[in-house]
VEXNU-608835 format. One line per 4 residues: number of its first residue (from 1); their letters; for each residue y, z, x of N, C-alpha, C. Coordinates in steps of 0.05 Angstrom, whole numbers, plus 5000, padded with zeros to 4 digits. Atoms other than C-alpha are relative to their C-alpha. Layout:
! residues N
NUM) a) Y,Z,X,Y,Z,X,Y,Z,X  ...
//
This chain:
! residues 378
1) xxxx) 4977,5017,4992,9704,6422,2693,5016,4991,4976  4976,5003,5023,9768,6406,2652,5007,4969,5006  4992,5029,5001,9777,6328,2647,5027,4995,4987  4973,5012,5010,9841,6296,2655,5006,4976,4995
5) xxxx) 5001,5032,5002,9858,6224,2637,5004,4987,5017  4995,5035,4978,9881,6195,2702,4987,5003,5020  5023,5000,4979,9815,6220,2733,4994,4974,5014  5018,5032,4989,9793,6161,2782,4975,4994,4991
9) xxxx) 5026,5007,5015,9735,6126,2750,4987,4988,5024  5021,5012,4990,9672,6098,2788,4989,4977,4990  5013,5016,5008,9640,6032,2779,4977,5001,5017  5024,4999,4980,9568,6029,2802,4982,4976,4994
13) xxxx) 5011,5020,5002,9528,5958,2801,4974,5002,5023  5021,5011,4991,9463,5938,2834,5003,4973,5010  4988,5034,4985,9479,5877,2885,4971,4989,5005  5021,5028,4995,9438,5818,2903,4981,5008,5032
17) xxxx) 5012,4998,4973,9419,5854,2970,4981,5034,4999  5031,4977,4998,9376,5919,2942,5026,5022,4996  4976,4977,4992,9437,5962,2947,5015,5011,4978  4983,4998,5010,9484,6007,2909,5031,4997,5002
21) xxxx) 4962,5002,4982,9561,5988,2912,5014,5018,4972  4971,4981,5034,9616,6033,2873,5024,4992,5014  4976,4998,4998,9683,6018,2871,5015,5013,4988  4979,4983,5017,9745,6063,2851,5012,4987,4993
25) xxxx) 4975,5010,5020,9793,6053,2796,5013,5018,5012  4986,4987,4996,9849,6081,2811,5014,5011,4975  4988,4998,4977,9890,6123,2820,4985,5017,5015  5016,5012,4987,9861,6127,2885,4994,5036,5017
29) xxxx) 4999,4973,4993,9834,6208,2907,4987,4991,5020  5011,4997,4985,9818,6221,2970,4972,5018,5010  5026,4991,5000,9769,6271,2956,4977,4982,4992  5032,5008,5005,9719,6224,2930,4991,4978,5027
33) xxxx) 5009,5011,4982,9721,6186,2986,4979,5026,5016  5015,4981,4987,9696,6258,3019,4974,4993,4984  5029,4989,5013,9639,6265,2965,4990,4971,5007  5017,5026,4998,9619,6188,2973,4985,5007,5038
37) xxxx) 5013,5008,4986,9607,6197,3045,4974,5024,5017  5012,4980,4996,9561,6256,3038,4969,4991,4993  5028,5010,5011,9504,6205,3008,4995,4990,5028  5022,5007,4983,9454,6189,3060,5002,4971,5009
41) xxxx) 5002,5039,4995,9457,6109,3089,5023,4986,4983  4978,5007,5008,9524,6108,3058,5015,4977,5020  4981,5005,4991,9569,6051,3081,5019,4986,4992  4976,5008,5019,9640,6021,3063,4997,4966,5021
45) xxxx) 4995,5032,4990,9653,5941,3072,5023,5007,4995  4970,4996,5000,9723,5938,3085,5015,4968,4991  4985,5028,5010,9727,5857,3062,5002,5005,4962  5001,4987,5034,9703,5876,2987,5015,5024,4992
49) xxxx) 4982,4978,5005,9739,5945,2997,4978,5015,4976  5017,4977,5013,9670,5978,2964,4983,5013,5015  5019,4980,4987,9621,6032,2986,4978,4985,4993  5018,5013,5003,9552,6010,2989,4980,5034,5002
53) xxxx) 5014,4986,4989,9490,6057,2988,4972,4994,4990  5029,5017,5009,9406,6043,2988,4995,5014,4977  5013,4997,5024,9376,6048,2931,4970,5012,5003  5026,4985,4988,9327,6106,2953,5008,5027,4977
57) xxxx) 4993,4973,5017,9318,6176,2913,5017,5015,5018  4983,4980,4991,9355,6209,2966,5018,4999,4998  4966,5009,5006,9420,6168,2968,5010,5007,4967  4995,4993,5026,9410,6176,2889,5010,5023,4993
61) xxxx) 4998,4977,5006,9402,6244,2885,5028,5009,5000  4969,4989,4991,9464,6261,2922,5015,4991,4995  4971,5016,5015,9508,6207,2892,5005,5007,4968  5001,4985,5021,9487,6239,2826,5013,5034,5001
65) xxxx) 4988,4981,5009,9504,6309,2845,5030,5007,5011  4973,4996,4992,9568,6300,2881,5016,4986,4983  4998,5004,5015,9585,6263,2826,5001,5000,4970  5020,4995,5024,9562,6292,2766,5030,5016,4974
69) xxxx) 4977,4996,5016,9637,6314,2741,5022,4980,5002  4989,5022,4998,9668,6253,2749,4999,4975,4993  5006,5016,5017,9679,6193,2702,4985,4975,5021  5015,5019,4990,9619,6140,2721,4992,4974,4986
73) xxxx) 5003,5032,5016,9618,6071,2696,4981,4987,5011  5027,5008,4995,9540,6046,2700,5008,4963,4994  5006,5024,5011,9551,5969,2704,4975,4975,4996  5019,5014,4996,9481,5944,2717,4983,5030,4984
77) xxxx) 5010,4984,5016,9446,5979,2662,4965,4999,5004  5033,4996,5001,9372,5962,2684,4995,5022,5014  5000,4985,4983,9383,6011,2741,4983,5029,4989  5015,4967,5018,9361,6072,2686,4978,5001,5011
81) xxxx) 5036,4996,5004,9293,6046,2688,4981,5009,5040  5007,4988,4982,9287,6057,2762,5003,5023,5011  4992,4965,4990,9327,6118,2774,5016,5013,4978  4984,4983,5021,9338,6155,2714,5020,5022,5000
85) xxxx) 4976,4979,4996,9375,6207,2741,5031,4989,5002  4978,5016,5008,9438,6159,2725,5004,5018,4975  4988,4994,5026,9439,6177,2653,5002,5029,5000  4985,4975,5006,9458,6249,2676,5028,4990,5003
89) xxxx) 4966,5008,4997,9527,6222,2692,5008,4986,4977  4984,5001,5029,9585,6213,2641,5026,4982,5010  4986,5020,5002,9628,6150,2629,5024,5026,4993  4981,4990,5000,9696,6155,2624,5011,5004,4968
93) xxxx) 4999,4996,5028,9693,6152,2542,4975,5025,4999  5007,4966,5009,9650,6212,2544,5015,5019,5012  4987,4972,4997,9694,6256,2579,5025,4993,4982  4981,4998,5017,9748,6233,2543,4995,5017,4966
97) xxxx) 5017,4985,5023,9701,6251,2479,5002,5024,5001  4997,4970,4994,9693,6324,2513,5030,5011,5003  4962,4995,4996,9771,6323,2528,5017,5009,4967  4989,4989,5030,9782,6321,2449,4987,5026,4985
101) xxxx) 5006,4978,5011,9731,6362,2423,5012,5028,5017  4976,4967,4999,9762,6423,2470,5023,4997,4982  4972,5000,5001,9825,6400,2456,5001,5005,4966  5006,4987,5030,9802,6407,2373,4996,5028,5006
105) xxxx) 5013,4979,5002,9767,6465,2385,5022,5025,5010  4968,4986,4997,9841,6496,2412,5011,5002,4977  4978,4997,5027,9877,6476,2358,4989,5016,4975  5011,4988,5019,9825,6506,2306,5010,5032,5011
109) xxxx) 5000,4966,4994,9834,6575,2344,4978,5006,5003  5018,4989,4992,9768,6585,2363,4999,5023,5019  5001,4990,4982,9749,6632,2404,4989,4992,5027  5012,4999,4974,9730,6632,2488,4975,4990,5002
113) xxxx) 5039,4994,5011,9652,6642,2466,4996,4977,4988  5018,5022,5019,9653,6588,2408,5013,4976,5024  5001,5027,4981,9683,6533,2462,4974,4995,5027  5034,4998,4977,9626,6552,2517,4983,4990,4986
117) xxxx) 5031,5007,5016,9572,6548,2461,5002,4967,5002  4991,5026,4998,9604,6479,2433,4993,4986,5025  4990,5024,4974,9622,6443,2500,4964,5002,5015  5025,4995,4987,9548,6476,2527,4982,4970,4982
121) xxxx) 5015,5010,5020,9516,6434,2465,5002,4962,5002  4998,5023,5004,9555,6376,2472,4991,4987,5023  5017,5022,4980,9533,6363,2543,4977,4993,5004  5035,5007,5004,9459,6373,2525,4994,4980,4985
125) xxxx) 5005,5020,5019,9461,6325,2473,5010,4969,5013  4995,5029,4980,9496,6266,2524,4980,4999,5016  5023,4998,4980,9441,6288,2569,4971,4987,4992  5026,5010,5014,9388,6272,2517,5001,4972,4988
129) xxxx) 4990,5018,5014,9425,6210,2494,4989,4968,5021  5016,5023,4981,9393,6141,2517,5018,4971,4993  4977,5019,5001,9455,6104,2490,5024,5011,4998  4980,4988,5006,9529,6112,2497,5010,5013,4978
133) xxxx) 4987,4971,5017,9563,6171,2460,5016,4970,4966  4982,5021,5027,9606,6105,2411,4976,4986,4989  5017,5004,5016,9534,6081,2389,4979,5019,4991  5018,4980,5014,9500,6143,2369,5004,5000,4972
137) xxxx) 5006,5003,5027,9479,6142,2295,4988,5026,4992  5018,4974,5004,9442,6203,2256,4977,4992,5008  5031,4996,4987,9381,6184,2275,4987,5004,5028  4993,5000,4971,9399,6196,2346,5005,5035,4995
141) xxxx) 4999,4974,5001,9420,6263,2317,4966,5021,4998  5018,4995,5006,9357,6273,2281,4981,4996,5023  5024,5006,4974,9316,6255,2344,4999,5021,5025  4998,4971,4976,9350,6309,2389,4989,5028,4981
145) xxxx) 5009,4978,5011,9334,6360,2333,4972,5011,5004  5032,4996,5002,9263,6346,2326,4994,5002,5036  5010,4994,4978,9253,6350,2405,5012,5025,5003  4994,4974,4996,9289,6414,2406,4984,5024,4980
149) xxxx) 5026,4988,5016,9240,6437,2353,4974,5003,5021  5018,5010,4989,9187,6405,2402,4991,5028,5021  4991,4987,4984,9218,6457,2448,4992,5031,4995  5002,4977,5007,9205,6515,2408,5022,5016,5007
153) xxxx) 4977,4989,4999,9278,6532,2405,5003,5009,4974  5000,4967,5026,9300,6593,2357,5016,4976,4976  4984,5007,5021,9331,6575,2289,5026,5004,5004  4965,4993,4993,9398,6606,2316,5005,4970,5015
157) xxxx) 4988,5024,4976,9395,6555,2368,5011,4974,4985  4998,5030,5014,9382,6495,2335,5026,4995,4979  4972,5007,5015,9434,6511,2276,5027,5001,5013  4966,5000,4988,9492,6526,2324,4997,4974,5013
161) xxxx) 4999,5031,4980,9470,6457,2362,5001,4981,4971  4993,5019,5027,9477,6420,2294,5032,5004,4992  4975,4996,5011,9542,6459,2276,5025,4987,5028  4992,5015,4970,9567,6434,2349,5002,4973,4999
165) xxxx) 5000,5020,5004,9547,6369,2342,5022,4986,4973  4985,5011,5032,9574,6361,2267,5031,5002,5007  4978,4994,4995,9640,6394,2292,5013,4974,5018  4993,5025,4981,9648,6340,2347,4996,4980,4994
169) xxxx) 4995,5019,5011,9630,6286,2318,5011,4989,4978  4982,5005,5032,9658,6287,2247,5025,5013,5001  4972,4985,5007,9720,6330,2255,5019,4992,5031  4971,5015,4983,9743,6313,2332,4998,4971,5000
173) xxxx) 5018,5039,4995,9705,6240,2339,5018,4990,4965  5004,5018,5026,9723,6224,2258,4989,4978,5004  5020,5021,4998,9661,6190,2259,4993,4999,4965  4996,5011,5026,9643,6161,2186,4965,5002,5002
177) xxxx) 5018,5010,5013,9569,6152,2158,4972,5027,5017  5018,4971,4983,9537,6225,2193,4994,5016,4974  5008,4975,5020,9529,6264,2117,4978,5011,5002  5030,4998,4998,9458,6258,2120,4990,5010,5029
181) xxxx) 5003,4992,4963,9449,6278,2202,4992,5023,4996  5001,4976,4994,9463,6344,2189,4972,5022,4984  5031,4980,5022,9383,6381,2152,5007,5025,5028  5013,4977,4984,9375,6448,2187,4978,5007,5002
185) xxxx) 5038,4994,5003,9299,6475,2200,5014,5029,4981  5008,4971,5016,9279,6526,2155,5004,5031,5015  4996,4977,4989,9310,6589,2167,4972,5028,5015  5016,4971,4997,9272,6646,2204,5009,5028,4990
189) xxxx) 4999,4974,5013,9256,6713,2170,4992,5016,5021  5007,4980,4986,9262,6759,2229,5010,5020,4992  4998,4964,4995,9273,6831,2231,5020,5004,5024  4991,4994,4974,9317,6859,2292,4982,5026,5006
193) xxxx) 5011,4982,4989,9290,6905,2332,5006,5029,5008  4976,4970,4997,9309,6974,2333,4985,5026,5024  5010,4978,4986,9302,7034,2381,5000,5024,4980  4994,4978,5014,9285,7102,2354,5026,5020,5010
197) xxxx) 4976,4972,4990,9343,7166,2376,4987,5007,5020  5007,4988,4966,9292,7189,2430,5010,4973,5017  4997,5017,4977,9295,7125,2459,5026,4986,5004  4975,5015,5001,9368,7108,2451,5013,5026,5022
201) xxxx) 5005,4982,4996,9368,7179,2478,4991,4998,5028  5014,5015,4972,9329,7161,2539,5012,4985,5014  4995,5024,4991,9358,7098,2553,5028,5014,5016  4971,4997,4998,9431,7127,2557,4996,5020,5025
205) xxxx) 5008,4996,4973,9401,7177,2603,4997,4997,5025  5010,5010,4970,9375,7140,2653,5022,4985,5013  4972,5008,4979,9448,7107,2671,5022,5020,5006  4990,4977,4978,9474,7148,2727,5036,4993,5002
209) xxxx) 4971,4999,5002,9541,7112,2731,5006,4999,4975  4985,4989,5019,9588,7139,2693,5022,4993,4980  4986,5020,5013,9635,7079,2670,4977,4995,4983  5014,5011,5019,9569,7047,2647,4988,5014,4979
213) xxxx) 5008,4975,5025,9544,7108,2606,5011,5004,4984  4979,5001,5014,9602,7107,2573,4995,4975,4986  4994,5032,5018,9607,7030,2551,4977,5001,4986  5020,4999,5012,9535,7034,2537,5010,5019,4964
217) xxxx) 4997,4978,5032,9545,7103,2484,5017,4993,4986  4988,5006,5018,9607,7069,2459,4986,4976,4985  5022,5028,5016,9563,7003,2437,4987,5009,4981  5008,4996,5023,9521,7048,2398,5005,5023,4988
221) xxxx) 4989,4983,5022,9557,7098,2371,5018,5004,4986  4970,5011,5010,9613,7056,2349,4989,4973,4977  5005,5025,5005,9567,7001,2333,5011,4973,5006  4983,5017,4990,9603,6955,2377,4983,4969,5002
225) xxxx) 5010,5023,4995,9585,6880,2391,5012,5010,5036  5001,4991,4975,9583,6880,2471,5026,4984,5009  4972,4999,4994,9644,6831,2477,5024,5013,4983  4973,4984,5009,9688,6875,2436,4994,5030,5015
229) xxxx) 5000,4981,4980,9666,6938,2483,5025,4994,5020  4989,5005,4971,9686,6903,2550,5027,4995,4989  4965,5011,5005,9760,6883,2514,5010,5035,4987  4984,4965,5001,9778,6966,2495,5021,5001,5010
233) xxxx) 4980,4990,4983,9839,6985,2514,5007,5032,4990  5001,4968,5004,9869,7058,2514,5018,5008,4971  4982,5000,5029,9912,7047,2452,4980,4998,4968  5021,5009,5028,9847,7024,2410,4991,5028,4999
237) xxxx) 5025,4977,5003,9816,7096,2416,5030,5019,4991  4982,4974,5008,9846,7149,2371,4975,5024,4986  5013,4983,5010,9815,7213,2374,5006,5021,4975  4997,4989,5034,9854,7245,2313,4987,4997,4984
241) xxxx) 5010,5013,5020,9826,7203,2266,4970,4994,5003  5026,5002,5001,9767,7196,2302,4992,4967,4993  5017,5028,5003,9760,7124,2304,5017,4983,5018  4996,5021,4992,9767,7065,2336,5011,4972,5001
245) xxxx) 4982,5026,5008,9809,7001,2338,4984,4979,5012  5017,5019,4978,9767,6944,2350,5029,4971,4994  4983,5019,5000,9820,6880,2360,4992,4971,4998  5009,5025,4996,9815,6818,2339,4968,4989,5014
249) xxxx) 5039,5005,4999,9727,6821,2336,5003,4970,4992  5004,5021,4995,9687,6767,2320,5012,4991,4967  4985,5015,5022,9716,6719,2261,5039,5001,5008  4969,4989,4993,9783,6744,2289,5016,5010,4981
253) xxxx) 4991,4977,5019,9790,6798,2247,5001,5028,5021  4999,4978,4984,9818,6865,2263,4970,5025,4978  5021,4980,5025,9774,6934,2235,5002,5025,5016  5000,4977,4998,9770,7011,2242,4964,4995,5012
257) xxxx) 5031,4986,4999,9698,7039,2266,5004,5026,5010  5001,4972,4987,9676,7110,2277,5002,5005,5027  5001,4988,4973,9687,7150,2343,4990,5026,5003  5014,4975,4999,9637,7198,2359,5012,5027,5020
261) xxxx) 4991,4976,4970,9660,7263,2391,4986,5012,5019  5017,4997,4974,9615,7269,2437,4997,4982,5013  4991,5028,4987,9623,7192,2459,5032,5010,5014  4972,4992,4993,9697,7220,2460,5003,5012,5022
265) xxxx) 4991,4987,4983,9679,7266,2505,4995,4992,5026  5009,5022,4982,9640,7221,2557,5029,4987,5010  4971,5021,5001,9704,7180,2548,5015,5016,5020  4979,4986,4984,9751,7231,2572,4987,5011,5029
269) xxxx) 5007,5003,4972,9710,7247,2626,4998,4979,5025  4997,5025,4987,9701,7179,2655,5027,4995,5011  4973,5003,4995,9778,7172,2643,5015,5016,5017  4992,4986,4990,9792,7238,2676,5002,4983,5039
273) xxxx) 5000,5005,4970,9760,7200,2746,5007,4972,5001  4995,5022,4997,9782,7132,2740,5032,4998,4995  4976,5012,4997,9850,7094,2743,5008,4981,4987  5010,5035,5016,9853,7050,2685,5027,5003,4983
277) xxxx) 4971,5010,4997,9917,7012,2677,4997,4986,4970  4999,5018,5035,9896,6970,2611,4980,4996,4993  5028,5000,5006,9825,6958,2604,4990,5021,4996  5009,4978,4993,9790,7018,2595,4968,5002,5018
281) xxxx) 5029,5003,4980,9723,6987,2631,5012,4975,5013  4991,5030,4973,9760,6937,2686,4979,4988,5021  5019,5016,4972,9720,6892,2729,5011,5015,5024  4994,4978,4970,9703,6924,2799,5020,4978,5020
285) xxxx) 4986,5020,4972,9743,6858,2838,5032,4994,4980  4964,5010,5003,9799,6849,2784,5012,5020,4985  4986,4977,5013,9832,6912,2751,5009,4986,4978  4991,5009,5028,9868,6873,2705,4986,4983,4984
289) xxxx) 5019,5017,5013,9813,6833,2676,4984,5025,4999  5019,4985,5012,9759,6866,2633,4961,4999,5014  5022,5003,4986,9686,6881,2663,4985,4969,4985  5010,5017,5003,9641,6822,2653,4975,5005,4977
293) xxxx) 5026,5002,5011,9588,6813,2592,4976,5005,5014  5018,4995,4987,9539,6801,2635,4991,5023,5011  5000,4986,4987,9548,6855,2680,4985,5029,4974  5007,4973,5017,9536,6908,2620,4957,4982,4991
297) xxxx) 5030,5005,4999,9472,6861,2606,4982,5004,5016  5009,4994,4985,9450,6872,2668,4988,5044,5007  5008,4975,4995,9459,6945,2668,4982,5018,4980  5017,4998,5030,9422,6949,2597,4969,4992,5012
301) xxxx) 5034,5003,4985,9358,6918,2630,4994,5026,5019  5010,4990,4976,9362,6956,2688,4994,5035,4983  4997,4973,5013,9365,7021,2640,4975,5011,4988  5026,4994,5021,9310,7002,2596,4978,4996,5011
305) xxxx) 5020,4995,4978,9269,6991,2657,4988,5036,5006  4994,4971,4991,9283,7066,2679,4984,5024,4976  5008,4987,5024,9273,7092,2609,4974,4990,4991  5030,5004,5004,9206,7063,2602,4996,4979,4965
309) xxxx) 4990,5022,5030,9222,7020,2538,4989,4973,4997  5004,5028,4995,9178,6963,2528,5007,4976,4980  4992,5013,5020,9204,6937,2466,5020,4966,5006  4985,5031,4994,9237,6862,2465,5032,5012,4994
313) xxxx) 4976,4991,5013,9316,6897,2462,5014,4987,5022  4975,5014,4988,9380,6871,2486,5030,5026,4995  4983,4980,5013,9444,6909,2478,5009,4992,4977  4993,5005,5025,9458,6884,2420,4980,5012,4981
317) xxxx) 5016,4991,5014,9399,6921,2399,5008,5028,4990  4983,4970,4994,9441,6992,2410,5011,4986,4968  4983,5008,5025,9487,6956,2344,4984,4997,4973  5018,5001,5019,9425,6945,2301,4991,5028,4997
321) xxxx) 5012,4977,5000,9399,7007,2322,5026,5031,4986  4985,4982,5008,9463,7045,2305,5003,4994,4966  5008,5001,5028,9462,7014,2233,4978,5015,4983  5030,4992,5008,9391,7031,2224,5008,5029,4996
325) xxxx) 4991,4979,5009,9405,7098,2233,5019,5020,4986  4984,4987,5025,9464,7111,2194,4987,4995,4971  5012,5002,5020,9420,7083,2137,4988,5011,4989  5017,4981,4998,9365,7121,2150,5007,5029,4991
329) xxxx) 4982,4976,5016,9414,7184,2141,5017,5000,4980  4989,4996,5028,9441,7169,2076,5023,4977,4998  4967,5008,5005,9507,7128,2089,4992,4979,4984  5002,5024,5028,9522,7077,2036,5002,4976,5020
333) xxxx) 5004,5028,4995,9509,7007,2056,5031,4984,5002  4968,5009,5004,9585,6986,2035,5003,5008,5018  4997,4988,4982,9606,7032,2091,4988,4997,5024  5012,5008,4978,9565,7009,2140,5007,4971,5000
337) xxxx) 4992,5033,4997,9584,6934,2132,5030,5005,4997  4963,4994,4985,9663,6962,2145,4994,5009,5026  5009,5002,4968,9634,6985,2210,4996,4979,5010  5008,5021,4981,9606,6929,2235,5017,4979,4989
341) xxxx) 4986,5016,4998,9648,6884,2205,4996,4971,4990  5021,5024,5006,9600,6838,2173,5028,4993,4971  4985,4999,5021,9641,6789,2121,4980,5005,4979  5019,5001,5024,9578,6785,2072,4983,5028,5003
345) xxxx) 5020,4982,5007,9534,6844,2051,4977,4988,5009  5019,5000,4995,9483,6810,2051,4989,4996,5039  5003,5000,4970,9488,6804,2136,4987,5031,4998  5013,4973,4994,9478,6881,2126,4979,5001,4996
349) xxxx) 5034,4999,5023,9422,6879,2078,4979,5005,5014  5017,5002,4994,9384,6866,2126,4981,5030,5023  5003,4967,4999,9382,6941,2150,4986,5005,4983  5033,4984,5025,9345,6953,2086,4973,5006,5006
353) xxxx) 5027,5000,4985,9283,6920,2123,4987,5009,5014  5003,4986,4971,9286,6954,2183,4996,5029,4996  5005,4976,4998,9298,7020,2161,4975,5010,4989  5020,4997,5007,9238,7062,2151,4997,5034,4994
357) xxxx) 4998,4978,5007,9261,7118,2118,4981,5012,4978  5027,5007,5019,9223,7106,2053,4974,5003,5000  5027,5000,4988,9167,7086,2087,4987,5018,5013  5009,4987,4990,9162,7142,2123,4981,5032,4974
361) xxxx) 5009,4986,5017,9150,7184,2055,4977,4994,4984  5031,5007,5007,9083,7139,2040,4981,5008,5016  5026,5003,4994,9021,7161,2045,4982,4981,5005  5019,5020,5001,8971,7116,2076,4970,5011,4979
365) xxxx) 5033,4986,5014,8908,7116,2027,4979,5007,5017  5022,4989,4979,8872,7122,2095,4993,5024,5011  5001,4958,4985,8894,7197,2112,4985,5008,4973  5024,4995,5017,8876,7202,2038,4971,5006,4993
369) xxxx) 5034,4999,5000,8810,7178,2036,4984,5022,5025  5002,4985,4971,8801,7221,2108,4991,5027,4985  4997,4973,5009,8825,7285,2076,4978,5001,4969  5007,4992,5019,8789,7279,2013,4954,5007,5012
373) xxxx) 5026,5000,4992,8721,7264,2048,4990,5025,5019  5006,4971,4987,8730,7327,2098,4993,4990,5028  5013,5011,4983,8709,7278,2149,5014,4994,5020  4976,5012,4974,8762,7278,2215,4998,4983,5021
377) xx) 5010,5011,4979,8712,7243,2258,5014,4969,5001  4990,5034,5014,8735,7172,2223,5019,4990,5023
//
């Protein structure tokens, strides 16, 4: 939901008779009169001109979730301790709060993706917050971190929920005395996971339709990120040159990548039976909008089901996996971080790890010792 300022606000108190009463601020919507009288033992006094409702988990529940995007002003603050499901709802200085950070997070030029992440972050963190959003301190910061540690949430996570937080509070909030808030956990040293060629091989196989076989082989034989697939259009693909226009990727940078001719040719087949006006993979309900992320995630599982693949992969693993193997066959490292698009080398680098080209030219001392002893039974 998109918060506007002359949303009607809610007051909600605890009366002298067991009961909840809310009254609206105006100006004065008629819809919420609908959602108020959807709670259970709901009723309106017409001398006070407020709603009343018992103070049971049911009436709660439902005054919480028909409510739950709409500014709520808690004026009897003991109420938490009986029905906590209060402090999911958001005063009218936190949406205002959420109203700026989009409204920053526009003006910076972010992208689509980084406002989802953001705005996702900032409502978990009001969620976890046990005092209003204008008295949170770092140690309020520091307290959601360490339970999200608690949580056994990834290092990606946690640092984009810090860089979220820091963003909103210090740059749209200009909040003052947060330097210290911001520690990150200790980075993790993973690896990505890579498929071998049979099984990239396999995988691509086993999808029967013929749009998705395509988006799939362009992901990894372009080395695509999966939202710069679904945004293609017919102008980005030049088979002269044999490469690809990716538009405004991630950083919002433009860049060349390779175009395989045999992806090419998939391509032109697909294109031969379809009708494609500007997208070159259109969602099945809106032509002029681009297929859905998801939807290719979905068809990536369902693939690597088929193909027998038990590895932990994602499609984003097709993009690791297409590095890996240009590495593996000689290409220079420079040249592979103009493909993908990475600003730092060292983002590539980490291809070095993975590949197991090298490694494949060591001898274990175990076949060694094997062969020298004459002994195959071992």
């Amino acid at each position: 939901m998109e918060y506007h300022s002359n949303e009607s606000c809610l007051f909600v108190e605890l009366e002298t008779d067991g009961k909840f009463g809310v009254q609206f601020l105006s100006p004065f919507r008629q819809e919420r009169v609908k959602q108020i009288r959807s709670i259970p033992g709901r009723q309106y006094d017409p001398i006070e001109k407020k709603w009343r409702f018992p103070a049971n988990d049911a009436a709660v529940e439902t005054f919480c979730q028909v409510f739950r995007n709409a500014p709520v002003e808690i004026l009897t603050p003991e109420i938490f301790n009986s029905f906590p499901l209060f402090k999911k709802l958001r005063s009218r200085s936190d949406w205002e709060s959420i109203r700026r950070l989009r409204e920053h997070i526009k003006r910076k030029g972010y992208c689509g993706t980084t406002e989802k992440t953001y705005l996702g972050h900032a409502y978990r963190f009001l969620d976890f917050l046990e005092v209003p959003l204008q008295k949170v301190f770092p140690n309020h910061v520091q307290a959601y971190v360490l339970a999200m540690m608690k949580e056994d949430k990834s290092h990606i996570y946690i640092s984009q929920a810090i860089s979220a937080l820091r963003f909103w509070l210090c740059e749209a909030e200009a909040r003052k005395g947060f330097q210290r808030a911001w520690v990150h956990p200790k980075r993790e040293k993973k690896l990505p996971t890579v498929l071998t060629t049979a099984e990239v091989i396999r995988l691509l196989d086993s999808v029967r339709n013929i749009k998705h076989r395509t988006i799939l082989t362009l992901i990894y034989s372009s080395g695509l990120r999966v939202g710069e697939a679904v945004k293609l259009k017919r102008q980005d693909i030049d088979p002269v040159r044999k490469t690809l226009h990716i538009r405004q990727g991630k950083g919002k940078k433009d860049r060349y990548t390779v175009l395989s001719s045999k992806a090419y040719q998939l391509l032109e087949s697909y294109l031969n039976r379809t009708n494609v006006e500007q997208f070159l993979f259109p969602s099945g309900k809106d032509t002029t909008r681009p297929i859905q992320v998801r939807s290719i995630q979905y068809v990536f599982d369902r693939a690597k089901r088929e193909a027998g693949i038990s590895k932990p992969v994602t499609v984003h693993t097709l993009r690791h996996s297409f590095a890996t193997h240009l590495l593996e066959e000689g290409t220079d490292l420079r040249y592979i971080q103009e493909l993908l698009g990475h600003a730092s080398s060292k983002t590539t680098e980490i291809y070095t790890h993975v590949s197991i080209k090298d490694v494949r030219r060591i001898k274990s001392p175990f076949d060694r010792m094997v062969e020298s002893t004459g002994n195959e039974d071992i």
